[in-house]
DOTORMI-431532 format. One record per residue (C-alpha): x, y, z. Coordinates in Angstrom, 3 decimals. Each point is the difference from the previous one (the first is absolute). Example, Ala and Ser with C-alpha at 12.3 -4.5 7.8 and 13.67 -1.06 7.14 Angstrom:
// residues 2
        xx        yy        zz
    12.300    -4.500     7.800
     1.370     3.440    -0.660
//
This chain:
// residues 539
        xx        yy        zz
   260.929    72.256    -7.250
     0.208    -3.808     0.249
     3.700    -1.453    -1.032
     0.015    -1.941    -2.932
     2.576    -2.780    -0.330
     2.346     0.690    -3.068
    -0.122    -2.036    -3.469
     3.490    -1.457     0.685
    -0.506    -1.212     3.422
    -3.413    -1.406    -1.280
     1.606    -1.464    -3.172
     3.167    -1.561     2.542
    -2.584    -1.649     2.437
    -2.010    -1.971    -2.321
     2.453    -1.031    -2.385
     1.707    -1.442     3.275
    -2.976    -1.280     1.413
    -0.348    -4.165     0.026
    -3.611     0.582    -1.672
    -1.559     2.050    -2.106
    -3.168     1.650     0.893
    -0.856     2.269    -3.328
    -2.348     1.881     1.561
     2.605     1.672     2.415
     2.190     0.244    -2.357
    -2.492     2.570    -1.950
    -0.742     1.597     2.625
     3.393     0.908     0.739
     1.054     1.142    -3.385
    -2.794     2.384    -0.852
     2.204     2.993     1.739
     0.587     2.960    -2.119
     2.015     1.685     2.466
     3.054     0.392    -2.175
    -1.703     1.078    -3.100
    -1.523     3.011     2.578
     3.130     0.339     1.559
     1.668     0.915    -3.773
    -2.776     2.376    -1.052
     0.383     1.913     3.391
     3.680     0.094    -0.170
     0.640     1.672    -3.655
    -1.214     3.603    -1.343
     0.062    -0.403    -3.772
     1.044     3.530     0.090
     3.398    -0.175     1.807
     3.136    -0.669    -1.012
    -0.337    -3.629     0.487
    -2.620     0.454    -2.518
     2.398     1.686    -2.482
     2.894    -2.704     0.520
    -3.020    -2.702    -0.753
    -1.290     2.186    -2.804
     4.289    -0.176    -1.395
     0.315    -3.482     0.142
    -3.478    -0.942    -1.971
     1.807     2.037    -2.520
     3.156    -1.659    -0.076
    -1.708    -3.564     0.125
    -2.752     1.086    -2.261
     2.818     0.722    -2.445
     0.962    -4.119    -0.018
    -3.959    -0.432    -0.976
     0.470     2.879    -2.354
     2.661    -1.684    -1.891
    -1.541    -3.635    -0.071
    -3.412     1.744    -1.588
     2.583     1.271    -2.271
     1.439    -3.226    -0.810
    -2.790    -1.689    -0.902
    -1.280     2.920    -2.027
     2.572     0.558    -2.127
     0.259    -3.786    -2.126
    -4.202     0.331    -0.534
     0.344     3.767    -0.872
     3.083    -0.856    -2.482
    -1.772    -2.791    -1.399
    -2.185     2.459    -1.966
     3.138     1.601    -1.768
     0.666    -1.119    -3.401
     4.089     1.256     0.736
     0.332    -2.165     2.725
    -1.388    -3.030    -2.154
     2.165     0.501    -3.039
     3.062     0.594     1.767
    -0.472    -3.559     1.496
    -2.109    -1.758    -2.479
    -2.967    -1.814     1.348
    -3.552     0.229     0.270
    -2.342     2.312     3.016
    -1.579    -3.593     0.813
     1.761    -3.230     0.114
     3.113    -1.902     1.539
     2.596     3.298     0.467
    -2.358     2.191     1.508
    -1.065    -2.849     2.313
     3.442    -0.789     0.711
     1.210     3.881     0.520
    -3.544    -0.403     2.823
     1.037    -2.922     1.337
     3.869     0.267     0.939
    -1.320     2.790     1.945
    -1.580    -1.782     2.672
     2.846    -2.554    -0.674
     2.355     2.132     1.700
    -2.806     0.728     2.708
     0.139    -3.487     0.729
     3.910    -0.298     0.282
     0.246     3.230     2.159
    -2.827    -1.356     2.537
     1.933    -2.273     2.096
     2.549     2.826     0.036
    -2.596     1.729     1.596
     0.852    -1.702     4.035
     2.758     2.020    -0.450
    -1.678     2.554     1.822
     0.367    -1.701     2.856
     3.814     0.233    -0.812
     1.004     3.321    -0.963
    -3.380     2.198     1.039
    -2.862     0.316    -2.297
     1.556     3.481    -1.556
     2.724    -2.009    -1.241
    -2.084    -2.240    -1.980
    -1.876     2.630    -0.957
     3.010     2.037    -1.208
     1.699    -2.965    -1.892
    -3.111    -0.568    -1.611
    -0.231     3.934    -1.278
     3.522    -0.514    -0.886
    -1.090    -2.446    -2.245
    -2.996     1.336    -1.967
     2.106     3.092    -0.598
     3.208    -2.068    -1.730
    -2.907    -1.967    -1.818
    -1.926     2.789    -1.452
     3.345     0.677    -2.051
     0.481    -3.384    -1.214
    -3.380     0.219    -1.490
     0.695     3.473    -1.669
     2.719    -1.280    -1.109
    -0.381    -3.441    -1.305
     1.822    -1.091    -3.346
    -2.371    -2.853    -0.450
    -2.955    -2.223     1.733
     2.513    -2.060     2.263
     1.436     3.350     1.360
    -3.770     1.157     0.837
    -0.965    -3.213     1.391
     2.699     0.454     2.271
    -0.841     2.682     0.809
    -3.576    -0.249     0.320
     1.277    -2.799     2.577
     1.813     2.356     2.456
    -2.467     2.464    -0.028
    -2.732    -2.817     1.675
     2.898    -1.409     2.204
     0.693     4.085     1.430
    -3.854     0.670    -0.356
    -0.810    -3.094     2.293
     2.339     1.122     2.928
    -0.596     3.733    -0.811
    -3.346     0.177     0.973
    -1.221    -1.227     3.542
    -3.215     0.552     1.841
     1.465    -1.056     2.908
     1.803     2.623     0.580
    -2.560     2.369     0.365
    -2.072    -2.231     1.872
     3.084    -0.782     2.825
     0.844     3.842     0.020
    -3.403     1.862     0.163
    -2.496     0.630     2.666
    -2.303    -2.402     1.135
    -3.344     2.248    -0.248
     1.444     1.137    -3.826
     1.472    -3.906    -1.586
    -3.027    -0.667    -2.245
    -0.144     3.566    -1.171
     3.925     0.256    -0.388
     0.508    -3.204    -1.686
    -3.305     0.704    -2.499
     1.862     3.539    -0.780
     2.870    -1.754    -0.489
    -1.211    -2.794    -2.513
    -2.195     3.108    -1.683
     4.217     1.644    -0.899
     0.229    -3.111    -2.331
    -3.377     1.611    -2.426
     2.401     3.564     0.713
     2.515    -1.830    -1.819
    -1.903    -1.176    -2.645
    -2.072     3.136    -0.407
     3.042     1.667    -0.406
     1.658    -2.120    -2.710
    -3.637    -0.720    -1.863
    -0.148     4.160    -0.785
     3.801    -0.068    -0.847
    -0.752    -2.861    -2.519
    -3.033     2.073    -1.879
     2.771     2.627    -1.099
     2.688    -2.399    -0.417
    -2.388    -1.929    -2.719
     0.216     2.538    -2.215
     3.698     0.265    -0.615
     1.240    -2.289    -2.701
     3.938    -0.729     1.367
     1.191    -2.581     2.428
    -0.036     2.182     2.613
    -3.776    -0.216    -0.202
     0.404    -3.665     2.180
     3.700     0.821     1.508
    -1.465     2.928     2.402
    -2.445    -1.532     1.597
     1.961    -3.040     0.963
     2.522     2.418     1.328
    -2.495     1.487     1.756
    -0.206    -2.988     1.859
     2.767     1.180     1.790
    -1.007     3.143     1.366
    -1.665    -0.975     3.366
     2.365    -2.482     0.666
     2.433     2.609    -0.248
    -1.862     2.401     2.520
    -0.291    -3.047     2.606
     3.941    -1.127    -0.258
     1.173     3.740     0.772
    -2.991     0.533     2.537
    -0.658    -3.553     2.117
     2.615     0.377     2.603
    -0.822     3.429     0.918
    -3.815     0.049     0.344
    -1.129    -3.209     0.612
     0.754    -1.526     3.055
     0.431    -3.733     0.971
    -2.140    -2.265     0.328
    -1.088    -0.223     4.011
    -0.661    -3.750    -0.584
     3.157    -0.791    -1.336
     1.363     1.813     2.908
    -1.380    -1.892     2.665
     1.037    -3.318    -1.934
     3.502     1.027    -0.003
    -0.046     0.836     4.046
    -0.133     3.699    -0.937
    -2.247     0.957     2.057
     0.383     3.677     1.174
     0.542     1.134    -4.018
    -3.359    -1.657    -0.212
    -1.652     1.600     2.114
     1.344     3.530    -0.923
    -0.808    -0.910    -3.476
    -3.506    -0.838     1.334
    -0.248     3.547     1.922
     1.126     1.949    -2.735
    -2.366    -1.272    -2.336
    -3.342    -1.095     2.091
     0.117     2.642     2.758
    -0.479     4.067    -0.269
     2.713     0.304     2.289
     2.405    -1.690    -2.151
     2.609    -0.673     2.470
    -1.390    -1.394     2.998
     0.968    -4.311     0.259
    -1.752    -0.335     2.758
    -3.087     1.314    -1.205
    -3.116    -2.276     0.937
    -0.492    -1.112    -3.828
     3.730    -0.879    -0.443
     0.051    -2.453     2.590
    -3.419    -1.122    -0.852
     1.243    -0.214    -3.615
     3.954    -1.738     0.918
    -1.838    -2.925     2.591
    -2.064    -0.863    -2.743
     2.239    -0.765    -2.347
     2.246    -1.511     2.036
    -2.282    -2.067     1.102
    -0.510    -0.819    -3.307
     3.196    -1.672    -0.755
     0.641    -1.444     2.976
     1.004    -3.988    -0.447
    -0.152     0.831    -4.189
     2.553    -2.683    -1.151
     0.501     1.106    -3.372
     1.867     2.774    -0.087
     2.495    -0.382    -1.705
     0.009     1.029    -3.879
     0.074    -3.627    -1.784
    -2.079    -1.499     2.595
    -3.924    -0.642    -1.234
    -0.736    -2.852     3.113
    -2.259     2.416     1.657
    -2.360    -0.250    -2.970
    -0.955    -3.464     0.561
    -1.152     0.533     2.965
    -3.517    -0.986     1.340
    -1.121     3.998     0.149
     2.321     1.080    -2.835
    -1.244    -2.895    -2.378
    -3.319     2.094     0.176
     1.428     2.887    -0.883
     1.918    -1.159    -2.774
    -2.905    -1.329    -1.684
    -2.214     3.051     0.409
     3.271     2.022    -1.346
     0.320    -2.436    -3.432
    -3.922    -0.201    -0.796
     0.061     3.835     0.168
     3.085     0.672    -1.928
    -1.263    -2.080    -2.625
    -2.866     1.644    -0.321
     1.134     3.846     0.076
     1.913    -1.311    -2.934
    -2.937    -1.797    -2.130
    -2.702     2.565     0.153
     0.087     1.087    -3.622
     1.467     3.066     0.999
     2.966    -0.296    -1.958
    -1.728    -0.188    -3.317
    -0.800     3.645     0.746
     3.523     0.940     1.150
     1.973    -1.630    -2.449
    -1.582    -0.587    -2.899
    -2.941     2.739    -0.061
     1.523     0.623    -3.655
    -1.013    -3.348    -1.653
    -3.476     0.032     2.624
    -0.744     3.337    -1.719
     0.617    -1.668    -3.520
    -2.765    -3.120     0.762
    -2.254     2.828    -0.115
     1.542     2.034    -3.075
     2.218     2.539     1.382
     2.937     0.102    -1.502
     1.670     3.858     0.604
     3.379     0.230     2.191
    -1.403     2.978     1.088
    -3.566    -0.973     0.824
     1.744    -3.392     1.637
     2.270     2.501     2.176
    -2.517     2.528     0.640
    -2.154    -2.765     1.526
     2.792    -1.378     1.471
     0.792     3.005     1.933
    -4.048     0.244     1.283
    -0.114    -3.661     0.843
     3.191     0.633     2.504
    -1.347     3.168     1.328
    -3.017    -1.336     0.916
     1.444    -2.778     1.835
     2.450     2.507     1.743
    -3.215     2.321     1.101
    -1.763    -3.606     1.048
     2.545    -1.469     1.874
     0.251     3.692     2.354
    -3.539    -0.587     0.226
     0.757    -3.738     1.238
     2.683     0.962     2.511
    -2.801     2.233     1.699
    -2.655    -2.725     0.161
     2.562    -2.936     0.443
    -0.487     0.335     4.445
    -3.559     0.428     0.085
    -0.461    -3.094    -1.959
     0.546    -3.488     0.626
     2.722    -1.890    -2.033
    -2.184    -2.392    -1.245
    -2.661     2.041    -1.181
     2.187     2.321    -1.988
     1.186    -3.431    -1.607
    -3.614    -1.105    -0.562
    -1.471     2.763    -1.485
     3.697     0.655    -2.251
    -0.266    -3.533    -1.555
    -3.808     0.165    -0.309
     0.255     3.810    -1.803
     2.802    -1.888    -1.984
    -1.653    -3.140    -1.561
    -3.507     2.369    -0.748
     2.521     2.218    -2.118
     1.940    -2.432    -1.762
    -3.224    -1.332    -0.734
    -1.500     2.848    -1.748
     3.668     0.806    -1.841
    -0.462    -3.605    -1.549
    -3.489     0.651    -0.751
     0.582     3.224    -1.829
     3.147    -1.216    -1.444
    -2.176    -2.955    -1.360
    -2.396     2.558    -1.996
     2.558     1.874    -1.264
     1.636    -2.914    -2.101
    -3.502    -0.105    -0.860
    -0.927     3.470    -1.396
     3.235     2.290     0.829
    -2.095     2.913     1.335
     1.713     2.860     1.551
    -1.932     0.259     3.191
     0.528    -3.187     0.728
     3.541     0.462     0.269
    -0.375     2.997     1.253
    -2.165    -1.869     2.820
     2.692    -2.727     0.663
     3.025     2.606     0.219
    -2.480     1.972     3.043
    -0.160    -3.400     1.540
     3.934    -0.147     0.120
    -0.103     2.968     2.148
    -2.562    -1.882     2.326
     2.184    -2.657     0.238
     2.639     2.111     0.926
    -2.012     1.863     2.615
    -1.375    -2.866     1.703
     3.135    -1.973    -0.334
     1.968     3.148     2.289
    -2.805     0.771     2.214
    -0.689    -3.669     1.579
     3.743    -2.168    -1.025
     2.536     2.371    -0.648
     0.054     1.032     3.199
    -0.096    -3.033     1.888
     3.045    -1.070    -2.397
     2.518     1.530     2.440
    -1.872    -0.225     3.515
    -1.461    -3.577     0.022
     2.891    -2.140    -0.649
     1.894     2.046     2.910
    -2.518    -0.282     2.623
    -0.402    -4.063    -1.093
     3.857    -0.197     0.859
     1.244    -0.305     3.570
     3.275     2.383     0.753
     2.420    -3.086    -0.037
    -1.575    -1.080    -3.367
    -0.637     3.277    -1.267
     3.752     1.061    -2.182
    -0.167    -3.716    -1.271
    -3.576     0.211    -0.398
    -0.360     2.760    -2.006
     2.581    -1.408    -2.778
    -1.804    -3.224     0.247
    -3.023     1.891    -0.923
     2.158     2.263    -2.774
     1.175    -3.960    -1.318
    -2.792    -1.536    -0.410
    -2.093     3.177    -1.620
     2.563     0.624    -2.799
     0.194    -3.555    -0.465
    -3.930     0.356    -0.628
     0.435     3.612    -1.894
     2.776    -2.041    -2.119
    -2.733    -2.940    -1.107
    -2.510     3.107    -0.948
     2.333     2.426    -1.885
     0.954    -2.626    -1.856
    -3.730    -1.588    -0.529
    -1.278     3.506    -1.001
     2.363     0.542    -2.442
    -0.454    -3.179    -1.612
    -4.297    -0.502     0.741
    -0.572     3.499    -1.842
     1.800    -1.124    -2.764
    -1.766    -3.284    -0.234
    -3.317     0.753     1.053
    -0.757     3.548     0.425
    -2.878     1.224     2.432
    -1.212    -3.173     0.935
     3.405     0.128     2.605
    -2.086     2.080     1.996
    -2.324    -3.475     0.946
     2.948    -1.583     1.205
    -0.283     2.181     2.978
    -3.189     0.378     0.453
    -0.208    -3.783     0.840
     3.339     0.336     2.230
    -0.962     2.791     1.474
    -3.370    -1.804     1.038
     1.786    -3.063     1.819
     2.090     3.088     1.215
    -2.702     1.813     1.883
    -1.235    -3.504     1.414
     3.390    -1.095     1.744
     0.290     3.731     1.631
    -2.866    -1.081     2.233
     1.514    -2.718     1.273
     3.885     0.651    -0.243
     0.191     3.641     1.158
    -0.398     1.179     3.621
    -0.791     3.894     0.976
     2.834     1.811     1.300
    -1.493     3.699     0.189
     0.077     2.053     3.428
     2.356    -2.924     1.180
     4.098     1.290     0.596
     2.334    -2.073    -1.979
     1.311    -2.038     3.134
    -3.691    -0.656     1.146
    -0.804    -1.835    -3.113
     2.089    -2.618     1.610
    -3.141    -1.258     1.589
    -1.610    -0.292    -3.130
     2.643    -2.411    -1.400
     1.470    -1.796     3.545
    -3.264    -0.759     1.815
    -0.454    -3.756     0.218
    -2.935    -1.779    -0.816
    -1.458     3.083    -2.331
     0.428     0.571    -3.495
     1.546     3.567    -0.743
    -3.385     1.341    -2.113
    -2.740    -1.290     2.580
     2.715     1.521     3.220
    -0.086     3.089    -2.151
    -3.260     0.575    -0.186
    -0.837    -0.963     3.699
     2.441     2.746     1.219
    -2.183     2.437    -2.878
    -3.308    -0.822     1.754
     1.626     0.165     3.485
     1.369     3.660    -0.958
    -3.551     0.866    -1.215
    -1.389    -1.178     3.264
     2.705     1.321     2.368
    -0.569     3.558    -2.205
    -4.484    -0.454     0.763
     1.064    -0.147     3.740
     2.174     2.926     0.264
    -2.588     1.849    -1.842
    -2.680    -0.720     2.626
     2.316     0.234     3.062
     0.718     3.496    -1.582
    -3.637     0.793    -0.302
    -0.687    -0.962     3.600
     2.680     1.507     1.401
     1.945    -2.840     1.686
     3.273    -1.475    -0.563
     0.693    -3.090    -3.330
     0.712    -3.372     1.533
//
């Protein structure tokens, strides 16, 4: 069979090159050879497979506890106890507030985040578990607001640092990342799942201790992660090679991606180690406090494409369902704790059975469709929840709120199937490995900065004008689905150091290179299909 010249030497050669030719540059980028190499290299059933199987569950506990987290204060909201004992209102200012100083301390823990760069991204990761876990008992057992708010404030600054996509998409196979990381984000609907069932039972107890469990329960995956982390889950391989560690990388990388499991000079590990050293070579920002390397011609791109899309995860409308489902229900005359929980609990297990569904569609779709068709789904829904909304102020029929609730759980479906998913993947495979620990808290800033402004605009735009919030995103989510045609590129069947073409190729704007290298993917594909059919060797 023909040799086929690698990704990185391609990627080397024309970056170096005087001038650009795009059309050689596509050509040489279209090589799937690693992503083969990966699939041939791993037998789910192994032990490799078990020791990847462990550390989903220890990771998947951090997502656990964060569905938990922000659970809990929308499930609590509903209990009478819990509003006496502090005095205020289920709409308003203090619920707002208790929202918002949640993704207040998400945006003081995300330049905290480069740490992992620092002290290894299990460090952050425990510090961050250490955190939720002391938090979850100032909450159970606050003496007054200020003692909550407080905090309600550590628990986003641990939450923030606690959970990292990153990690799974640095330490698992290449063939496996989109699956992995979709598995991974679908743990934070485990989380929730698991706290919405414990709140239906909770609601009907009439002590304190009706609110105080569940916010210790945000605890109890934290707790499983702090005593578990340094024993199952393994460093990550970048953050090996960045710290000249190069041999534990590459045993960590033939433990974990090969069926041997011990072999560092397996084809795959060196294939794997080159690559990302190549990847960092001449990075100049390195070091934790220094952010030069993101003004950058080629970063610049990617630091726009990384803002536009944290701000929108953050502005869908999707938090109207996740915290504040109780006072949605009431715009359409339910009023029940129990009925509010109960749907609650259905509305978070149908986006946990969704988003499993995403992570198995998530590689044999494109990024941007799954974003097209998620927004578009969106804006149709919210449309017909502010319709039916509408007529019920109108006539207060039953099936018509019976109609809007069923079109919560669409939402919710459609919402984990095509975004949820691409939550944790997208942003990673945007970032370069020298931007990526830096990156990601950038992108953990600037979307609880966002989630901040809407926690705090639900709270209050219920309570001032009711249903009609629900147009307020239809129009933004409308301009939204226009600028993700132009702003975001495709990144699917592309490694995560390949994508550096997408970003550093002069003269070519990152969506139209993207596509290019799609179409010349397609056609290098239609020509290995008909050399196959006749029988002689794929140029």
């Amino acid at each position: 069979m023909e040799h086929v010249e690698s990704n990185t030497d391609a990627l080397t050669d024309y970056k170096n090159a005087e001038a650009y030719v795009e059309e050689v540059a596509i050509a040489r980028i279209t090589d799937e050879e690693l992503f083969n190499l990966s699939a041939e290299s791993l037998r789910w059933k192994s032990w490799t497979g078990f020791r990847i199987f462990l550390i989903m569950i220890v990771q998947g506990c951090c997502m656990a506890g964060y569905g938990i987290d922000w659970t809990v204060i929308g499930g609590i909201n509903n209990f009478s106890t819990w509003h006496a004992f502090f005095n205020f209102k289920d709409t308003g200012t203090t619920i707002a507030t208790f929202n918002a100083l949640m993704t207040i301390g998400s945006v003081c823990a995300a330049p905290f985040l480069s740490l992992g760069d620092v002290i290894g991204r299990r460090g952050v990761i425990f510090i961050g578990n250490f955190i939720v876990l002391a938090a979850a008992f100032i909450q159970a057992f606050s003496t007054g607001i200020p003692m909550f708010m407080a905090g309600r404030f550590f628990l986003g600054f641990g939450s923030a640092l606690m959970s990292q996509p990153q990690y799974i998409g640095e330490v698992a196979p290449t063939h496996l990342r989109g699956r992995l990381v979709g598995l991974y984000g679908a743990c934070f609907q485990f989380g929730s799942v698991f706290m919405s069932a414990g709140l239906i039972g909770l609601g009907t107890m009439t002590s304190n201790w009706s609110w105080k469990i569940p916010l210790l329960l945000e605890g109890f995956f934290p707790a499983i992660v702090c005593g578990t982390i340094y024993f199952i889950s393994p460093e990550s391989p970048r953050y090996l090679i960045i710290k000249g560690r190069k041999e534990e990388a590459a045993m960590v990388i033939a433990r974990y991606h090969t069926t041997e499991g011990n072999n560092p000079d397996h084809p795959l590990v060196k294939a794997v180690v080159q690559q990302m050293e190549d990847s960092i070579s001449g990075a100049t920002n390195m070091e934790v406090w220094d952010w030069r390397g993101f003004f950058k011609k080629g970063a610049r791109s990617r630091v726009g494409v990384l803002i536009i899309y944290s701000i929108f995860q953050s502005w869908n409308g999707g938090g109207i369902i996740g915290q504040y489902l109780g006072p949605a229900c009431e715009t359409v005359g339910i009023t029940s704790t129990t009925a509010k929980n109960g749907f609650s609990f259905g509305s978070t297990l149908t986006y946990l059975i969704f988003t499993v569904v995403g992570s198995f569609i998530i590689d044999k779709m494109w990024r941007r469709h799954l974003i097209f068709i998620g927004i578009g789904c969106i804006i149709l829904i919210q449309t017909a929840i502010t319709i039916l909304s509408w007529q019920y102020t109108l006539h207060e029929s039953k099936s018509t709120a019976i109609l809007t609730i069923f079109f919560f759980f669409v939402f919710q479906a459609c919402s984990a199937t095509f975004i949820a998913t691409m939550h944790n993947i997208y942003p990673v495979e945007v970032l370069s490995l020298s931007l990526r620990a830096k990156g990601m808290g950038l992108y953990s800033l600037i979307q609880s900065a966002a989630s901040t402004v809407q926690q705090y605009g639900i709270g209050v735009g219920f309570e001032k004008i009711g249903y009609k919030l629900w147009v307020v995103y239809i129009v933004y989510n409308t301009i939204q689905l226009g600028l993700s045609y132009f702003c975001f590129p495709e990144t699917s069947a592309l490694s995560l150091e390949e994508i550096d073409a997408v970003f550093e190729t002069p003269g070519v704007k990152p969506v139209k290179m993207s596509l290019d290298i799609k179409k010349a993917q397609k056609e290098h594909d239609r020509l290995e299909a008909e050399a196959a059919l006749n029988g002689t060797p794929a140029m």
